[in-house]
C-alpha positions as CSV (number, residue, x, y, z in Angstrom):
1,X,30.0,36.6,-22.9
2,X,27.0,37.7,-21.5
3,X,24.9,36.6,-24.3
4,X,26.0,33.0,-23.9
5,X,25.3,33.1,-20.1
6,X,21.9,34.8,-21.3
7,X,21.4,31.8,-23.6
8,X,22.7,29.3,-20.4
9,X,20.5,30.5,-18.3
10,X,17.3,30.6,-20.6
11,X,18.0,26.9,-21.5
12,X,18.5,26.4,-17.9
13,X,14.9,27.9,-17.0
14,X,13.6,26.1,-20.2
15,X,14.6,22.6,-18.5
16,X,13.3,23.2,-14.9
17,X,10.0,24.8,-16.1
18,X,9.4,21.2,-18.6
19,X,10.5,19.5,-15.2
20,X,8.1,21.2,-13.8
21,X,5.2,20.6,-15.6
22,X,6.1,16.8,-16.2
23,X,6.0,16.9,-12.4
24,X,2.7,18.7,-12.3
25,X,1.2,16.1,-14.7
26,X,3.0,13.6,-12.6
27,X,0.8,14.8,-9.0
28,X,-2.7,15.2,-11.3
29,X,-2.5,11.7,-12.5
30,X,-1.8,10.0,-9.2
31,X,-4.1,12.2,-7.9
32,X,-6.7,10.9,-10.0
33,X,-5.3,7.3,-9.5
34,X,-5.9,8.0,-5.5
35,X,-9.1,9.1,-6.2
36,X,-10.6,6.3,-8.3
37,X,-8.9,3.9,-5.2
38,X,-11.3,5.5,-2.5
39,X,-14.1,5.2,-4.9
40,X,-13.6,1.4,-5.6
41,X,-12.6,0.9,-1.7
42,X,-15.6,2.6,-0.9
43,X,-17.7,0.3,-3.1
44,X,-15.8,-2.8,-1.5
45,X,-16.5,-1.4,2.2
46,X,-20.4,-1.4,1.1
47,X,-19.9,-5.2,-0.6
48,X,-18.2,-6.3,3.0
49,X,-21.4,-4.8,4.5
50,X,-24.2,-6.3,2.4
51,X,-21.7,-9.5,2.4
52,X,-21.7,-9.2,6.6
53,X,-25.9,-8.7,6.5
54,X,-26.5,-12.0,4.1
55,X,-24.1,-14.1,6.5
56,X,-26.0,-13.1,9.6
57,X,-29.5,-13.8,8.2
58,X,-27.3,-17.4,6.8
59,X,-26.8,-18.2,10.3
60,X,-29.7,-17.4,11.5
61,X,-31.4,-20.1,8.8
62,X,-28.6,-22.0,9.6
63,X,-29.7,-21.8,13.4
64,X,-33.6,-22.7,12.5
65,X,-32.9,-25.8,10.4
66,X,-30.5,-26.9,12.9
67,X,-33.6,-26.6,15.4
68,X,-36.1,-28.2,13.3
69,X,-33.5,-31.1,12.4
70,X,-33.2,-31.5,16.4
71,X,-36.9,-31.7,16.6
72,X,-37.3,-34.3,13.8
73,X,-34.5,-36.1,15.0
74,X,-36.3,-36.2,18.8
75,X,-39.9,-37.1,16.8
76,X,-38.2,-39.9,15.0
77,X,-36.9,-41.5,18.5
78,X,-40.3,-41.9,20.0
């Protein structure tokens, strides 16, 4: 009886340690996975950024044709 109990128990330890691993494999890959997220969110924080800088200097031209259209539109009147 003890042999089969031996036996038991080594399957036993057998399973959890495969569980284990699986599990281990499991945590590396979404590891990984959270990883390459921060990366790309990191590359769509600088996009917002350069995207943010453009629209400023957009209204800013935006702001100066306005001006000049005001100005033609005043020189056409007289």
């Amino acid at each position: 009886m003890d042999a089969i109990d031996e036996d038991g128990l080594y399957e036993e330890i057998s399973k959890l340690k495969m569980c284990l691993e699986e599990k281990c494999m499991i945590i590396d890959t979404l590891t990984f996975q959270v990883a390459e997220r921060e990366k790309h969110n990191e590359k769509l924080k600088c996009e917002i950024v350069g995207l943010r800088k453009d629209l400023e200097k957009t209204k800013a031209l935006n702001l100066i044709f306005a001006r000049g259209s005001e100005t033609l539109d005043e020189i056409i009147e007289v």
